[in-house]
N, C-alpha and C positions, 0 to 999 in steps of 0.2 A: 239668548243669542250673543255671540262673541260681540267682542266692540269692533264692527266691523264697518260703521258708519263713523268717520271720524266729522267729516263734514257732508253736508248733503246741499248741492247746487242743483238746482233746479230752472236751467234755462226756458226762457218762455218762448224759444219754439227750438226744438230738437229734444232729443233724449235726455233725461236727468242723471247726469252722473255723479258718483261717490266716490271719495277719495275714501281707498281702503289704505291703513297703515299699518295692514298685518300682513298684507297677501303681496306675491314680489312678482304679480302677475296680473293683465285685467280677467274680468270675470263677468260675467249678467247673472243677478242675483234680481230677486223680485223682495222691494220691499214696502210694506204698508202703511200709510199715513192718512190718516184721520178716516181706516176703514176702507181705502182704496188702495189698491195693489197697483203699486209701479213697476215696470220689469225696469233695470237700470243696466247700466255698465260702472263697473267699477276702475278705476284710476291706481294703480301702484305707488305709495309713496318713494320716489327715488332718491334713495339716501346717498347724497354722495359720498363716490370711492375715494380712500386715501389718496391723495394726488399721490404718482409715487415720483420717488426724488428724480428729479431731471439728470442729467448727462452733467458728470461732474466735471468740472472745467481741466481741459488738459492742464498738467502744468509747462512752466515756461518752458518752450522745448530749448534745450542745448543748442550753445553756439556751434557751429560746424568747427567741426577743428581745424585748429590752424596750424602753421608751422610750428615747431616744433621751440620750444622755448630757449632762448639762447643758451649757451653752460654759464654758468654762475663762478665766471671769472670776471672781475674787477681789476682792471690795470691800471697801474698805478699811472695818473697823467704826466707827461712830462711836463718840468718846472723848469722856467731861463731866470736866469738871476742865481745870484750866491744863495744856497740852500744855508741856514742854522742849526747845525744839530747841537743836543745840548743833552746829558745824560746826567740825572740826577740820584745822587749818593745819599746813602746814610752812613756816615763817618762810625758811628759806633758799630755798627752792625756789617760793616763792608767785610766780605769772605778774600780770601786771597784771591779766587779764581775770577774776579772781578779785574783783575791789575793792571791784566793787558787793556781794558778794554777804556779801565780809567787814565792811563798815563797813555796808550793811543799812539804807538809809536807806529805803526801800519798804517792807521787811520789819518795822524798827520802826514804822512809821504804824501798820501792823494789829494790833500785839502787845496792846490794847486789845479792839477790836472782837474779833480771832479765841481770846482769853485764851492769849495763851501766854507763854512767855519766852525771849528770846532770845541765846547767847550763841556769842563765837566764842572759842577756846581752838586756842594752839600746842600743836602735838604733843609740845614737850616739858612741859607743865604738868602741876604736880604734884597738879591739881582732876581730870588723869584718873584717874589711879590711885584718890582716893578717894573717885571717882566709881565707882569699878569699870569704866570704859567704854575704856580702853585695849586691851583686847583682840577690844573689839567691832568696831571698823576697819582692824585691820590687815591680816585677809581683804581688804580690797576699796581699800587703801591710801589716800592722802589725794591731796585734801580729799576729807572725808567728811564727810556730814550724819547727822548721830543725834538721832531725834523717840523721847522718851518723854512716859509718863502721869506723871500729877499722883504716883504714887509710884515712880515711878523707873521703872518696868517699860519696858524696850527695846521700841517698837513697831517699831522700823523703822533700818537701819543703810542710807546707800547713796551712791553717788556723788555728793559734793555737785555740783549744775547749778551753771551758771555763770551763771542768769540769776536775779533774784530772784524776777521771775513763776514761774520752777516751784518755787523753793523755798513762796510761798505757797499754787502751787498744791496741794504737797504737804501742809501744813499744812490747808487747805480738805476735802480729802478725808480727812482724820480730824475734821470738825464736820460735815462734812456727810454721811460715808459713802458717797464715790465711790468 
């Protein structure tokens, strides 16, 4: 006979049932012990099912959109006080199309009207260092134009132009906040 009794309970008043571990179903099977025949019912072992995977978490749902992101222009803030500009040279390496911008004869007419002052300084001057401003150029190498406020605060480090009109343009755009 198949192993069709895995266990046999045998309650003392009702029916005898049998856990069958082979059948996926009950059944009444008759079966004999010590010479007496018992009709039973048989029990299905219930294998649990795979749990199946749960509802997988939404992900975080997006923020609603919003306005539209501003454009990505930075205007230069407007600065009160005497502006510093100072444009640092390499004497050996200085091009001729540098000239205007170094002797500044445009640049000085405005130094009045626009309040600023204007200086130009070789990169080996000893006014950078206790300027503190040697180290603010050498990221972006020379000539370099360097615009501070009336107390020294670094607004702005950048490739000095070669023309004096953007040098004052740039100068314009800290009085006027372009």
């Amino acid at each position: 006979m198949r192993p069709l009794l895995a266990f046999l309970l045998l309650a003392l008043t009702g029916d005898p049932v049998v856990i069958d571990p082979t059948g996926n179903e009950p059944r009444v099977v008759i079966v004999v012990i010590d010479g007496k025949a018992y009709q039973v019912q048989t029990v299905p072992v219930v294998t649990p099912s795979p749990i199946p995977p749960g509802p997988t978490p939404n992900p975080t749902p997006e923020p609603p959109p919003g306005p539209p992101p501003a454009p990505d222009i930075d205007p230069t803030p407007i600065v009160v006080g005497t502006l510093h500009v100072s444009v640092v040279t390499d004497l050996d390496t200085l091009t001729p199309d540098m000239t205007p911008v170094r002797l500044g004869k445009e640049i000085r007419a405005q130094q009045g009207p626009l309040d600023f002052a204007y200086r130009v300084y070789p990169s080996t001057s000893p006014a950078l260092d206790a300027l503190n401003l040697r180290f603010k150029y050498q990221s972006i190498g020379l000539p370099a134009l360097i615009i501070q406020d009336a107390a020294g605060k670094v607004l702005d480090v950048m490739a000095c132009p070669i023309e004096e009109s953007a040098v004052l343009a740039k100068i314009r755009s800290y009085r006027e906040g372009k």
